[in-house]
OpenMM code with the backbone's topology and positions (N, CA, C; nanometers):
from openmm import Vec3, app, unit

residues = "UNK UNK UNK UNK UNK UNK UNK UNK UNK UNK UNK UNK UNK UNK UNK UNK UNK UNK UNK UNK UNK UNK UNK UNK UNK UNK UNK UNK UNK UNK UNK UNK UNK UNK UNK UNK UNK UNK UNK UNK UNK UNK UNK UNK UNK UNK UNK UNK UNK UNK UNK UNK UNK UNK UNK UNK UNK UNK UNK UNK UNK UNK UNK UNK UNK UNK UNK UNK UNK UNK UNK UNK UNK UNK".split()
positions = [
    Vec3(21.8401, 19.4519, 18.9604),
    Vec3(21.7001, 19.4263, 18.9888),
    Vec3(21.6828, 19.2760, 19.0065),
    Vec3(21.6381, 19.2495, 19.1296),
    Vec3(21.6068, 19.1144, 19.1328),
    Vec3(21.4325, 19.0552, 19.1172),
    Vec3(21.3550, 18.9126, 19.1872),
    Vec3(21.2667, 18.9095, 19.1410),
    Vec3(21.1598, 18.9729, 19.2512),
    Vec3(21.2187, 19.0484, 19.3782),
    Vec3(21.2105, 19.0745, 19.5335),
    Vec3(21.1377, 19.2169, 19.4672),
    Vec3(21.2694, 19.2921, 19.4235),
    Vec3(21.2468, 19.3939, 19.3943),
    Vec3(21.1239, 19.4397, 19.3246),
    Vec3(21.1491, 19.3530, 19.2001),
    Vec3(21.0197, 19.3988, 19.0789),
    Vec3(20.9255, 19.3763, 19.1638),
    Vec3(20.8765, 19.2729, 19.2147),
    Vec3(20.7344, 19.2503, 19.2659),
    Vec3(20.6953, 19.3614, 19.3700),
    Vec3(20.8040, 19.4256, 19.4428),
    Vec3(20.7627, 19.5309, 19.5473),
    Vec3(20.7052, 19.6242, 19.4727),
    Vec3(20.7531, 19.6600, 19.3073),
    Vec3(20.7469, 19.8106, 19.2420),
    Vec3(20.6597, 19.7895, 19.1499),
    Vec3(20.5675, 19.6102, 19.1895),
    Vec3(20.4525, 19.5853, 19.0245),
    Vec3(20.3918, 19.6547, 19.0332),
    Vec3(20.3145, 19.7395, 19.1319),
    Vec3(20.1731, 19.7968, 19.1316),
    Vec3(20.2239, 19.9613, 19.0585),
    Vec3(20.3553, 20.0261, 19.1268),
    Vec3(20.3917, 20.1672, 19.1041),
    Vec3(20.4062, 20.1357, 18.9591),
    Vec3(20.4931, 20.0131, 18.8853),
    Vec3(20.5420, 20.0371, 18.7727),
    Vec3(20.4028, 19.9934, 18.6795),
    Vec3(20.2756, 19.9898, 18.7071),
    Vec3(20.1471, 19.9227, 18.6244),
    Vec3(20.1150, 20.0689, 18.6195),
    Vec3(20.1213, 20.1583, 18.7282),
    Vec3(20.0309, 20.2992, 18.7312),
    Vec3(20.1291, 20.3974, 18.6836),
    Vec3(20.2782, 20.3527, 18.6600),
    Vec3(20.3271, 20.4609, 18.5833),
    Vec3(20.4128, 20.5906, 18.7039),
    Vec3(20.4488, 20.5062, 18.8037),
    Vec3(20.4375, 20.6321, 18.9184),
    Vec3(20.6074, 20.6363, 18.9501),
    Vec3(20.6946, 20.5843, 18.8570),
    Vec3(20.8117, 20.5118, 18.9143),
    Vec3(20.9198, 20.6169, 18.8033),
    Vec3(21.0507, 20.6067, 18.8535),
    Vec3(21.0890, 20.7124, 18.7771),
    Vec3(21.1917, 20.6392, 18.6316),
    Vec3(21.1778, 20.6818, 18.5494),
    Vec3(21.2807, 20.6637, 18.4105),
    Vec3(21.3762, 20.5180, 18.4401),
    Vec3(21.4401, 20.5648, 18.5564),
    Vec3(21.5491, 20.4476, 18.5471),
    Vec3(21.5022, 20.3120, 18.6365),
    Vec3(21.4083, 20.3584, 18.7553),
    Vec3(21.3856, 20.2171, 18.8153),
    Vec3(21.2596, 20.1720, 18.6740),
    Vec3(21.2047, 20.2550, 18.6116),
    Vec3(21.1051, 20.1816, 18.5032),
    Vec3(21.1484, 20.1133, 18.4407),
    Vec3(21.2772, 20.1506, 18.3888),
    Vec3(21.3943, 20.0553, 18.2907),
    Vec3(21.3968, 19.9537, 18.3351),
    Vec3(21.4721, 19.9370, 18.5145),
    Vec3(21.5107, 19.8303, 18.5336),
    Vec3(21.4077, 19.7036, 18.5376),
    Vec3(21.3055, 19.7226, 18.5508),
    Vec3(21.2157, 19.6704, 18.5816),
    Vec3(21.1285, 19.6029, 18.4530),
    Vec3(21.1428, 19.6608, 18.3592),
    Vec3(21.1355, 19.6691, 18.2262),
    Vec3(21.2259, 19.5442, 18.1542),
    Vec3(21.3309, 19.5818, 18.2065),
    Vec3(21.4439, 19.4826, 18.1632),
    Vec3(21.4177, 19.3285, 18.2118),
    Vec3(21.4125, 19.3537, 18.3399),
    Vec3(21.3443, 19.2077, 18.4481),
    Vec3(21.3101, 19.1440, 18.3745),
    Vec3(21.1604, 19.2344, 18.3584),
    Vec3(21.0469, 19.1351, 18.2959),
    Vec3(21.0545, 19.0791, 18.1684),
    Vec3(21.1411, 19.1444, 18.0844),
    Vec3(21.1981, 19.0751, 17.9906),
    Vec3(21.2912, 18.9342, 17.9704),
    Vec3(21.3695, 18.9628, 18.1267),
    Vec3(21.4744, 18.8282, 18.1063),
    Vec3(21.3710, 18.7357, 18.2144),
    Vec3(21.2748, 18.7311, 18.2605),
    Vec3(21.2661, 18.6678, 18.4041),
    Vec3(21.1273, 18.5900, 18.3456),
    Vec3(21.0798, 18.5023, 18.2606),
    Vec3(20.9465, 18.4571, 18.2161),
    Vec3(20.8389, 18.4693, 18.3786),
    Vec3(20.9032, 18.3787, 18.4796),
    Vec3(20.8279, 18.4035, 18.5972),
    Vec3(20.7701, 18.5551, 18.6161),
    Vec3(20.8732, 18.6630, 18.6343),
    Vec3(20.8011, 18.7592, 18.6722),
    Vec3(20.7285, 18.8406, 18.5507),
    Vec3(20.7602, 18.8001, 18.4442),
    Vec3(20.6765, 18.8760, 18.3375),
    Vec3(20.5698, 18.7939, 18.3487),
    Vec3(20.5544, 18.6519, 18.3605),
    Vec3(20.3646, 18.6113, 18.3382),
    Vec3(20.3321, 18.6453, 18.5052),
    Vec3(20.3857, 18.6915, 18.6555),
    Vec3(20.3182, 18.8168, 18.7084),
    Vec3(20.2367, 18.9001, 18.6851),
    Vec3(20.3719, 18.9885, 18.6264),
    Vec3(20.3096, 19.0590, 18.5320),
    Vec3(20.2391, 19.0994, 18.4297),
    Vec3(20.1749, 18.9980, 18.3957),
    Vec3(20.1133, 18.9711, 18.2415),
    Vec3(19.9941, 18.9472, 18.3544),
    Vec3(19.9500, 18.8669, 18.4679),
    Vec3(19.8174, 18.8568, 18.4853),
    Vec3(19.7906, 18.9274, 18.5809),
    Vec3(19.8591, 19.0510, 18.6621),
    Vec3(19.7901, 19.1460, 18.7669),
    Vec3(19.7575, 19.2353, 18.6870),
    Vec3(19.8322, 19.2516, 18.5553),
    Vec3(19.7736, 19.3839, 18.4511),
    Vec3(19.6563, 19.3189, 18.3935),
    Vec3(19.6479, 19.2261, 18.3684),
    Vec3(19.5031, 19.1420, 18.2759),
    Vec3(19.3827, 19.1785, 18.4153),
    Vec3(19.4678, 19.1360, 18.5404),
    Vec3(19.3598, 19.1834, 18.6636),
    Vec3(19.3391, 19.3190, 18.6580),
    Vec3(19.3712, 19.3896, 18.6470),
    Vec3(19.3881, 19.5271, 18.7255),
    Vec3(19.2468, 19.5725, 18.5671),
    Vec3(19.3137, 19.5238, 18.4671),
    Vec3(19.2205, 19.5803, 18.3627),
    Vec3(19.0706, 19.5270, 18.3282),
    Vec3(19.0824, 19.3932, 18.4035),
    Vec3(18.9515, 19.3738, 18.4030),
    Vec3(18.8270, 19.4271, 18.4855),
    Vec3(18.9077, 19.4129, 18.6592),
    Vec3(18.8490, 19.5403, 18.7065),
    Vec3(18.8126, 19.6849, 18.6965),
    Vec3(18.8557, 19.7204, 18.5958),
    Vec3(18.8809, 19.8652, 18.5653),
    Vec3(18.7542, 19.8513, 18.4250),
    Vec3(18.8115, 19.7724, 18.4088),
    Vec3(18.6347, 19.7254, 18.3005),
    Vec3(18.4992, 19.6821, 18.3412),
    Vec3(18.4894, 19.6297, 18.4279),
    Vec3(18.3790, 19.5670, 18.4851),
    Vec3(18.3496, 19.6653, 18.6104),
    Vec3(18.4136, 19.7414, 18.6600),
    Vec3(18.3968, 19.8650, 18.7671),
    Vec3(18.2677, 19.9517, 18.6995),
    Vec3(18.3304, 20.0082, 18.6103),
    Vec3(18.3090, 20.1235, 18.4634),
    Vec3(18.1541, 20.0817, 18.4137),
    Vec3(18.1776, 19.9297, 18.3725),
    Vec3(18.0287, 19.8517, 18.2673),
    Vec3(17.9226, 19.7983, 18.3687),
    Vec3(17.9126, 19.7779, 18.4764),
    Vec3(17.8515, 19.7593, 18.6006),
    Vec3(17.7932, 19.8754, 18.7074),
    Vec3(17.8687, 19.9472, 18.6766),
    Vec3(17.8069, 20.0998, 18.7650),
    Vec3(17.8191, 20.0639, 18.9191),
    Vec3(17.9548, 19.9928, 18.9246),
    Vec3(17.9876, 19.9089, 19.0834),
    Vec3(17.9976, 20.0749, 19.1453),
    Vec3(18.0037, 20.0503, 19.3031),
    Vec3(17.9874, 20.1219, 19.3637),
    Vec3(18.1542, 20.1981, 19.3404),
    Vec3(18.1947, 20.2709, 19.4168),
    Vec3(18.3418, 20.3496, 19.3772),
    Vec3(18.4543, 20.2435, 19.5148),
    Vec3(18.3789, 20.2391, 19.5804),
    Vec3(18.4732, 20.1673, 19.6830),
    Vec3(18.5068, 20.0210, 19.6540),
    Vec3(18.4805, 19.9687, 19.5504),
    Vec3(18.5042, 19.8467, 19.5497),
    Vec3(18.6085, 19.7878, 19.5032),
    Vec3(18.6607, 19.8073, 19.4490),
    Vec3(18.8654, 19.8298, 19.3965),
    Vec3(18.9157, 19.8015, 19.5293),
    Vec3(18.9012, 19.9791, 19.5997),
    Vec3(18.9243, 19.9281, 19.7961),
    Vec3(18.9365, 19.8370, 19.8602),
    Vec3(18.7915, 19.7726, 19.8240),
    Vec3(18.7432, 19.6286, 19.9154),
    Vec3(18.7808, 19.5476, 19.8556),
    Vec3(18.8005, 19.5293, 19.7349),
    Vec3(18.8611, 19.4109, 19.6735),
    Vec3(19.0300, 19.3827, 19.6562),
    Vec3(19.1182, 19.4640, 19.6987),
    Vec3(19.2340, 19.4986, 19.7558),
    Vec3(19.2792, 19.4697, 19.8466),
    Vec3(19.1365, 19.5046, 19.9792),
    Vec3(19.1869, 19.4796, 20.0605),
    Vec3(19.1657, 19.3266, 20.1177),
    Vec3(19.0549, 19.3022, 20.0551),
    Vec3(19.0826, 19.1385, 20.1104),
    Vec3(19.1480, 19.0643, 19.9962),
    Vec3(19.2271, 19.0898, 19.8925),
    Vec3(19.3430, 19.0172, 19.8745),
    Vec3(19.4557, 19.0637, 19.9167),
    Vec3(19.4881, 19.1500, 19.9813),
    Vec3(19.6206, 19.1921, 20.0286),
    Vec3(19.6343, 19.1155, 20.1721),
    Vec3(19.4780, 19.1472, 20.2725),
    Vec3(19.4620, 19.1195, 20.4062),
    Vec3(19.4811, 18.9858, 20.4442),
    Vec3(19.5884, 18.9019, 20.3944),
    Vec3(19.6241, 18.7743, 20.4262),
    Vec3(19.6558, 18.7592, 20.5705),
] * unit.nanometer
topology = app.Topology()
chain = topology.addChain("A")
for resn in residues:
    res = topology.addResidue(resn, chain)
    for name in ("N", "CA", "C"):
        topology.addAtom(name, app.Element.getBySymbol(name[0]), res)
């Protein structure tokens, strides 16, 4: 597992969608790799704040969507 890899599989391995052994590897990464674990440490702090403020706001349902897509839409 390199640092290419993990970052392709952050979003599958945050939602749990990835299987036993690539979870491991990835698991492992973020353990030896400080770079890609504080990644990982602030798209999950993201992902959960949205998921909080979605919920406590009564935001519309599409907005995760839209807010996705214009950070992805570089």
């Amino acid at each position: 597992m390199n640092c290419r890899e993990c970052t392709e599989h952050l979003y599958e391995y945050l939602d749990r969608e990835l299987t036993p052994q690539l979870e491991q590897e990835i698991r492992q990464h973020l353990a030896d790799c400080p770079p890609c674990g504080d990644h990982f440490d602030f798209e999950r702090l993201f992902l959960d704040f949205l998921r909080a403020r979605c919920r406590a706001q009564g935001a519309p349902s599409d907005l995760k969507l839209r807010i996705l897509r214009e950070l992805f839409d570089e």
